[in-house]
Structures are given as structure tokens and as C-alpha cells.
PLY file of the C-alpha trace (Angstrom):
ply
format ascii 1.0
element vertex 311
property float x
property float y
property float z
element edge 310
property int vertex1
property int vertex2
end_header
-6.31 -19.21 5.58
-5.69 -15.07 5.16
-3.00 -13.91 6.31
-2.41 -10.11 8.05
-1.34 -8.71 5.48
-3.83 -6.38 2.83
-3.89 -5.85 -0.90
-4.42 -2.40 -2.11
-5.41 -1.21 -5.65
-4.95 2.10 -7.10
-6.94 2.12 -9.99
-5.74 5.28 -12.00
-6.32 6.41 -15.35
-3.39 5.65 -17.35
-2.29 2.99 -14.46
-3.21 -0.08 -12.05
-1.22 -0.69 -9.26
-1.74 -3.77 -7.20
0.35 -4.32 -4.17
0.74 -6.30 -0.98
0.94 -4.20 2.48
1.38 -4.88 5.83
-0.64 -3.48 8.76
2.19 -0.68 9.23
1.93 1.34 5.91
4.95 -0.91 4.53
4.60 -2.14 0.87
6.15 -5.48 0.25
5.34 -6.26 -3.55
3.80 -4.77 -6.33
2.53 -5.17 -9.88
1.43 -2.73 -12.46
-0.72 -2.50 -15.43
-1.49 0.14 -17.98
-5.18 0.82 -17.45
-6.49 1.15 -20.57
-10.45 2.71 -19.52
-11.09 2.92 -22.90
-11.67 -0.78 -23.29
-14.14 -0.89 -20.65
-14.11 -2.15 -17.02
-14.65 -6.06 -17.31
-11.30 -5.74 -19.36
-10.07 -3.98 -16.54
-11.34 -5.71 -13.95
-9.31 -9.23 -16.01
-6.37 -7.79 -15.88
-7.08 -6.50 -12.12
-7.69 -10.38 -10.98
-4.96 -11.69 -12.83
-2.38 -9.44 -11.18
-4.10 -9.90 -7.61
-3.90 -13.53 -8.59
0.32 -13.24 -9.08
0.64 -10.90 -5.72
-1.55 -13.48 -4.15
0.82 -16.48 -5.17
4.12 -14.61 -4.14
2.54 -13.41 -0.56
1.54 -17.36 -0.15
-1.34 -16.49 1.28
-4.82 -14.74 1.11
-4.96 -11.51 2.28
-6.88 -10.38 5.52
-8.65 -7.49 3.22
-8.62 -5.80 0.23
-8.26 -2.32 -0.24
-9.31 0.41 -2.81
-8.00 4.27 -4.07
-10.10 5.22 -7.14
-11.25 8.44 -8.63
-14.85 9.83 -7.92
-17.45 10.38 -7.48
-18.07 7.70 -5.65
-20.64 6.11 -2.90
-17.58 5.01 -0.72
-19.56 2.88 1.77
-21.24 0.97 -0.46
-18.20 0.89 -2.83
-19.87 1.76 -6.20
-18.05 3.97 -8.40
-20.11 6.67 -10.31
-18.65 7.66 -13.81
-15.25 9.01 -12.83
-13.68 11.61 -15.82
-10.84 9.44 -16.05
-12.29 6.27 -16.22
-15.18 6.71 -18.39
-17.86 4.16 -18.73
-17.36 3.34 -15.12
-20.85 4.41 -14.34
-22.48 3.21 -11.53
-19.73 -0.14 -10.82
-20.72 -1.94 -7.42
-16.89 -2.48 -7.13
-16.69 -3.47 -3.63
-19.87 -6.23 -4.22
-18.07 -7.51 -6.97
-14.33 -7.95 -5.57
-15.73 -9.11 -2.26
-17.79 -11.69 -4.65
-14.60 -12.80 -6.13
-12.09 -12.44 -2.96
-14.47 -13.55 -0.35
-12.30 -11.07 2.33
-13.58 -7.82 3.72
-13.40 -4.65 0.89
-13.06 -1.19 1.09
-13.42 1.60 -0.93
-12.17 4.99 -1.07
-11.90 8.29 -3.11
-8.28 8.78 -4.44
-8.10 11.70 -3.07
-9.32 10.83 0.74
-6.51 7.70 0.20
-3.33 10.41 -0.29
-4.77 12.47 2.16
-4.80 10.08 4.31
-1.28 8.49 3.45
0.40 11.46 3.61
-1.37 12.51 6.64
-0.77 8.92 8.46
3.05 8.96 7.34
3.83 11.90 5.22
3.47 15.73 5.04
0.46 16.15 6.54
1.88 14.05 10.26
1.17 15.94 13.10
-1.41 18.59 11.44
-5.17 18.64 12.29
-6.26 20.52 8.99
-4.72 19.76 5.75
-5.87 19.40 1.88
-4.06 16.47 -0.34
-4.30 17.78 -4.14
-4.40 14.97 -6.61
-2.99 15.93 -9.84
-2.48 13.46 -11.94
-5.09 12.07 -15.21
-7.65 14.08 -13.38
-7.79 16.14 -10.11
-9.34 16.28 -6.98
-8.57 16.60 -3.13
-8.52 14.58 0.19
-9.52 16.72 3.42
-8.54 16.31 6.62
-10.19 18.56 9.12
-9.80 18.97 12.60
-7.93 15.50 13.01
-10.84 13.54 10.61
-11.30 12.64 7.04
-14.08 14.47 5.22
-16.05 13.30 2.72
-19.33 15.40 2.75
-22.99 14.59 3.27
-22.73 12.65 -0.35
-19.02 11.66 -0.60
-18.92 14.34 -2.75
-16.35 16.48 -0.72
-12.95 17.32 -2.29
-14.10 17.14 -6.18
-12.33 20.54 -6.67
-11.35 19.61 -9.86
-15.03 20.69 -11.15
-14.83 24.19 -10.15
-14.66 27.12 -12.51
-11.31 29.20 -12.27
-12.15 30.65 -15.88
-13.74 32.07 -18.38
-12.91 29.11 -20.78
-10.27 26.73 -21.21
-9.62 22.90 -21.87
-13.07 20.92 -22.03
-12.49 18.86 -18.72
-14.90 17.51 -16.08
-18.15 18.20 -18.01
-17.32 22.36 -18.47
-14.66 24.34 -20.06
-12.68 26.49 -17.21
-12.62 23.95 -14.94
-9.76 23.92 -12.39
-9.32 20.13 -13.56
-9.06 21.70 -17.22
-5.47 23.71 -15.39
-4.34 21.62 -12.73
-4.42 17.74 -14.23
-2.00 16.28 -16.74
-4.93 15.78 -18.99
-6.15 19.25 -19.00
-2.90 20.48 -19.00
-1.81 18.76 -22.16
-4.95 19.76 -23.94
-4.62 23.46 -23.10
-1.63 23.09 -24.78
-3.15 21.43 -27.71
-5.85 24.14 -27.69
-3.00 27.03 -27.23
-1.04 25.85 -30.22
-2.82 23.72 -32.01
-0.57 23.43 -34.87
2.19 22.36 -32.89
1.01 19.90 -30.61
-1.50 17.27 -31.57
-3.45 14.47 -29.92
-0.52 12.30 -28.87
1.39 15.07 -26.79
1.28 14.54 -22.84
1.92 17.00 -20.31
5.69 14.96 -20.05
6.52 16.28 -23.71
5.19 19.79 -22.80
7.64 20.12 -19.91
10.53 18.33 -22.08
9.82 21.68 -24.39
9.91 23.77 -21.70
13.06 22.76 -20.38
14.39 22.93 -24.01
13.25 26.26 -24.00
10.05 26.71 -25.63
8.61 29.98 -25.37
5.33 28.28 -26.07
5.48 26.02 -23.52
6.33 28.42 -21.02
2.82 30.33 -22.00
1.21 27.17 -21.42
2.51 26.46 -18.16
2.20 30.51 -17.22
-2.03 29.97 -18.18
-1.99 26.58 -16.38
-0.71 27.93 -13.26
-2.81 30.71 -13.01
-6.31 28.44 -13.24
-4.26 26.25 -10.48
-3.02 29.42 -8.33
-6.95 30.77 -8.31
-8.24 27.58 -7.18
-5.27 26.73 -4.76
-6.87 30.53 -3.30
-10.14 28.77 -3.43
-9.23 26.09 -1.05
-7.34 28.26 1.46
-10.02 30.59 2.01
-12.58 27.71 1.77
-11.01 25.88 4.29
-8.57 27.57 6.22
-5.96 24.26 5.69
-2.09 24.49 7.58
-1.06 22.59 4.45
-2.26 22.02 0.94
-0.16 19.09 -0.14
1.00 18.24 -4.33
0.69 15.14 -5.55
1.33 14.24 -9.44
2.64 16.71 -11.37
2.53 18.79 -8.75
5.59 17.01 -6.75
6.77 17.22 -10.48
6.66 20.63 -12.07
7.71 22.67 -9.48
9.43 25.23 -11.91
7.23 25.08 -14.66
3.37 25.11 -12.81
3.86 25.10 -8.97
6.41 27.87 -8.32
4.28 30.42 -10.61
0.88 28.84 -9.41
2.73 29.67 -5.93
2.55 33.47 -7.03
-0.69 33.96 -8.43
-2.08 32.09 -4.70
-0.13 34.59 -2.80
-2.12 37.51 -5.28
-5.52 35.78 -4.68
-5.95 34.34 -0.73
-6.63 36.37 1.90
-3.55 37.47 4.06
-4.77 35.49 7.09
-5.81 32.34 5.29
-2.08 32.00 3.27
-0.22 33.42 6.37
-0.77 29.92 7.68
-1.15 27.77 4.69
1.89 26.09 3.16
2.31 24.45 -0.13
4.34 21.29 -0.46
4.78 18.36 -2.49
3.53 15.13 -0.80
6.62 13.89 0.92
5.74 10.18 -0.13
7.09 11.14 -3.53
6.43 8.48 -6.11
5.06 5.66 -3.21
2.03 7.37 -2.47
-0.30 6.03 -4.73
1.10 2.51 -3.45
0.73 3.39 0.37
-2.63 4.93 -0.06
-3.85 2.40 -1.98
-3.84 0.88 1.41
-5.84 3.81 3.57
-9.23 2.37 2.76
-8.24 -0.74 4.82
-6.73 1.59 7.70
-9.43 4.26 7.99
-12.40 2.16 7.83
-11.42 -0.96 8.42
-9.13 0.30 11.63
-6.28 -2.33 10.50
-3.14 0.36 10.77
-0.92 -0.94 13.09
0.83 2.16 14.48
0 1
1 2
2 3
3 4
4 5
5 6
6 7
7 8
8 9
9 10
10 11
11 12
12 13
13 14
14 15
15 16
16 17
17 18
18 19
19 20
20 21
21 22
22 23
23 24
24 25
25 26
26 27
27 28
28 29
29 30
30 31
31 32
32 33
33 34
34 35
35 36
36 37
37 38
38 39
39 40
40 41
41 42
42 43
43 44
44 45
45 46
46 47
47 48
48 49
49 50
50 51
51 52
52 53
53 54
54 55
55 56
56 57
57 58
58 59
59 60
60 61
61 62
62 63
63 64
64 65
65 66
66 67
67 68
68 69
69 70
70 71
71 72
72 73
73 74
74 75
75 76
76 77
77 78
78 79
79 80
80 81
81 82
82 83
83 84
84 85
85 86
86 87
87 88
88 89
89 90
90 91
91 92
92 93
93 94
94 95
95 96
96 97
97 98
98 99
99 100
100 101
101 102
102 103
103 104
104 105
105 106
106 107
107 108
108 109
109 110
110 111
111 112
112 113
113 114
114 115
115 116
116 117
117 118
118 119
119 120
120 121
121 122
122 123
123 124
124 125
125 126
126 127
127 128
128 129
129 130
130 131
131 132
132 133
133 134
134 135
135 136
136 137
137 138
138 139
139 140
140 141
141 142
142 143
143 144
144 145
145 146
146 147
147 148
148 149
149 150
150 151
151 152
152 153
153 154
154 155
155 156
156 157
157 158
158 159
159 160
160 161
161 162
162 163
163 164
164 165
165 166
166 167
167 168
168 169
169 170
170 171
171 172
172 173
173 174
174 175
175 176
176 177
177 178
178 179
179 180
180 181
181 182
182 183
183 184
184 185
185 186
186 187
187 188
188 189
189 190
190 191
191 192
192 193
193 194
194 195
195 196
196 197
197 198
198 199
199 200
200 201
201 202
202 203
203 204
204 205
205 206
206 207
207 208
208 209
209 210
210 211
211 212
212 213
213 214
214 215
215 216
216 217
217 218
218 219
219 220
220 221
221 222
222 223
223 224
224 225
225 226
226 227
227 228
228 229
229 230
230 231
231 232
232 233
233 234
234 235
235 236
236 237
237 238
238 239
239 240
240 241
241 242
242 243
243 244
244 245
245 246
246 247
247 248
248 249
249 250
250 251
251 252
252 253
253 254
254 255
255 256
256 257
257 258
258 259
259 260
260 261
261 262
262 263
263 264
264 265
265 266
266 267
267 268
268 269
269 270
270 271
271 272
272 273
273 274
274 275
275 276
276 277
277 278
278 279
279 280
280 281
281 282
282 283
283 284
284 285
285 286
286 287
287 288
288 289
289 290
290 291
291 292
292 293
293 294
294 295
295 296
296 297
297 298
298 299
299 300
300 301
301 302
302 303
303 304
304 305
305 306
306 307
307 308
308 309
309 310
């Protein structure tokens, strides 16, 4: 028999979270799991039903649903997941046929993005606002929107993938082009502008945690690195304001992270590139879910289109 509660994935690029929530955005257990994309998704997918399989046994129960965060693009009805940068090989996965195959309990998918804005709008920063963007920044990047009180996805669920826009001339090779705003505002990108900045002192192994341990230390070159990272990310945080005309563009990742280092300068160069009446009303903040959001909006899918929040 299921019981009222849901399981939510977040199915990230360096990390799987599985956890057990209630209808009220609480989160009572949770396992993790290093992703690993590289070894392709019916590895992933093992690991994924073994640790739904231990949450399953502690909750004593079967859950009423089962819902999804992942990166896109994605077809979110249908569930199928459509070669996301950070989980490559994923192309075309009917993930929603295949865990309702294997669950037998309703399923529901949704961008990453969509999920925090929705999370953060449901309990967190964005409460009480009708227009707000949620900024994923994390192995890749992308955005949520909620506008005038709804979730937006587009006319092809395509809505939000920010991370593919061009803020330069050239820079880290990330989301299928050089320059991209994912290439200066995503711990990937970040870490290989670095690379690409100094290659002699940083090889493949550095992340963008050792670049800000450098910075903190003092590097000079890590401070240039940041300073050209939050310039792509200040142009493109201009982008969305002017785009979209948000009360709040809300950090997540590195960006509740790095405020010193990427957002406070990023903070500048957005203030230098938006128009005054588009930034006169937009605020930046870091998702006030802090490090529980990916948990909570691993949940969303199972709120928003399943209508199971509990308020």
C-alpha cells in the first residue's frame, strides 16, 4: 500500500540525491550518491534503484509518487531527458516511462531549474513575488521562471536554458560554443576558464572549490579569474533583467557560495549593463534554502503538476 509521502530525485552532475518528503515541503530522509555520468545512465539508473530501494525500506512504505529535478533540455511532460551538458550520453532517456515501469506510482519530471524556482518560490526567496528568475549554478547552469504567479517553461520546455547564451567573444568551451554564459557562471566553466587562463598552473583535476581556496589565500591569479567570470555572469544577469523584467533573480550553487569572489563583482558589472528601470526593481539574492534546495525541489515536480503540496 503507498503511503502520502513522495520520493524526489535530484539527479545532478557530480551528485544523486534521493530523499523521502512529505506533502508539506518537509524532507524526512535522504541518501546520496556520486553520479558518475561518465559511466553511462543504466549505471546510474542501478545505483538510483538501489538507493530508492534503502529510502523505501526506512519510510516502510511505498511512496504515493515519485518525483524528478534534472538538467535539460528536457520534454517535461513526457519525462524524457534530451542530452543534458552535464550528463552526457543522456540523450533522448524516457525517464519517467522507465521509473514508472519500475515503481508502478505516478512520476514526474521537471527541469532543475523550474524545481528551485519553484522551491524557493513555494518556501524560499521568491514567497510572496509574482515574477522571479531561480539561477542554477552549479555543474552546469540554467534558470527557473516564474512569471506573473506561474511557472514557465516555453512553447518547447525550452525556457530558462540561459546557460547557452553568448556573453563573449570567447571563453571556456561549454554548452556546445565558446562564450557561453554557462562557460562564466557554472562551476564547470568556471574551473576551466581558469585552466584556460593559466594553464600552467592549474590542470585537469582543479575545481572551482580549489580556485576559490587560492583566492582566499591570495592569488592574484585567481582573483583575474573570478574578475573575467563575473563579468560573463554580470552581462547575462543584465540579460535576464531586461529580458524579463524579474523582482528577484535568485543564486543557487556557487552563487549562494562565492559571494566575494563572483557575485559581489558580477553585482557591479549588472548595475553597468541593465537598464535603470529594469535593476531599480530587480534584486539579487542567494536562494534562502541554502544547501536544502536541491533536496526540497527535488520534490516540486510532484507539487506543481501533480498538485500534492499540502499548504
Amino acid at each position: 500500500m503507498a503511503g502520502d509521502w513522495i520520493i524526489g530525485l535530484d539527479i545532478g552532475g557530480t551528485k544523486t540525491a534521493v530523499v523521502a518528503g512529505d506533502r508539506r515541503g518537509v524532507v524526512v530522509h535522504r541518501e546520496q550518491f556520486a553520479t558518475g555520468p561518465g559511466r553511462g545512465f543504466d549505471d546510474v539508473f542501478s545505483r538510483m534503484l538501489e538507493s530508492i530501494a534503502h529510502v523505501v525500506a526506512h519510510m516502510g512504505t511505498l511512496p504515493g509518487a515519485v518525483s524528478v529535478s534534472v538538467g535539460g533540455p528536457l520534454d517535461v511532460l513526457r519525462g524524457i531527458v534530451k542530452s543534458p551538458p552535464n550528463l552526457p550520453g543522456w540523450t533522448d532517456i524516457p525517464l519517467k516511462e522507465i521509473l514508472a515501469r519500475h515503481m508502478h506510482v505516478p512520476v514526474f519530471v521537471e527541469h532543475d531549474g523550474n524545481a528551485g524556482a519553484l522551491a524557493e518560490w513555494y518556501f524560499g526567496a521568491g514567497k510572496g513575488f509574482r515574477n522571479i528568475v531561480f539561477v542554477t549554478m552549479g555543474t552546469g547552469f540554467g534558470a527557473g521562471l516564474i512569471l506573473e504567479g506561474r511557472l514557465y517553461r516555453g512553447t518547447s520546455d525550452v525556457a530558462g536554458e540561459i546557460g547557452h547564451v553568448r556573453v563573449a567573444e570567447d571563453g571556456p568551451d561549454c554548452y556546445g560554443k565558446s562564450g557561453s554564459l554557462e562557460g562564466y557562471g557554472s562551476g564547470t566553466g568556471i574551473a576551466r576558464l581558469a585552466r584556460m587562463m593559466y594553464p600552467s598552473l592549474w590542470g585537469e583535476g582543479m575545481t572551482v572549490i580549489d580556485l576559490h581556496e587560492a583566492y582566499q589565500a591570495g592569488s592574484r591569479e585567481a582573483a583575474s579569474v573570478f574578475s573575467r567570470a563575473a563579468t560573463g555572469l554580470g552581462r547575462g544577469l543584465a540579460i535576464i533583467a531586461d529580458t524579463l523584467n524579474p523582482e528577484r533573480i535568485i543564486l543557487g550553487g556557487i552563487g549562494m557560495r562565492l559571494g566575494d569572489a563572483l557575485v559581489r563583482p558580477a553585482k557591479a558589472v549588472f548595475e553597468s549593463e541593465s537598464l535603470p528601470e529594469a535593476r531599480r526593481v530587480c534584486e539579487i539574492v542567494p536562494a534562502q534554502l541554502g544547501e536544502s534546495i536541491g533536496d526540497i525541489a527535488a520534490l516540486c515536480a510532484a507539487y506543481d503538476q501533480g498538485s500534492l503540496l499540502v499548504r
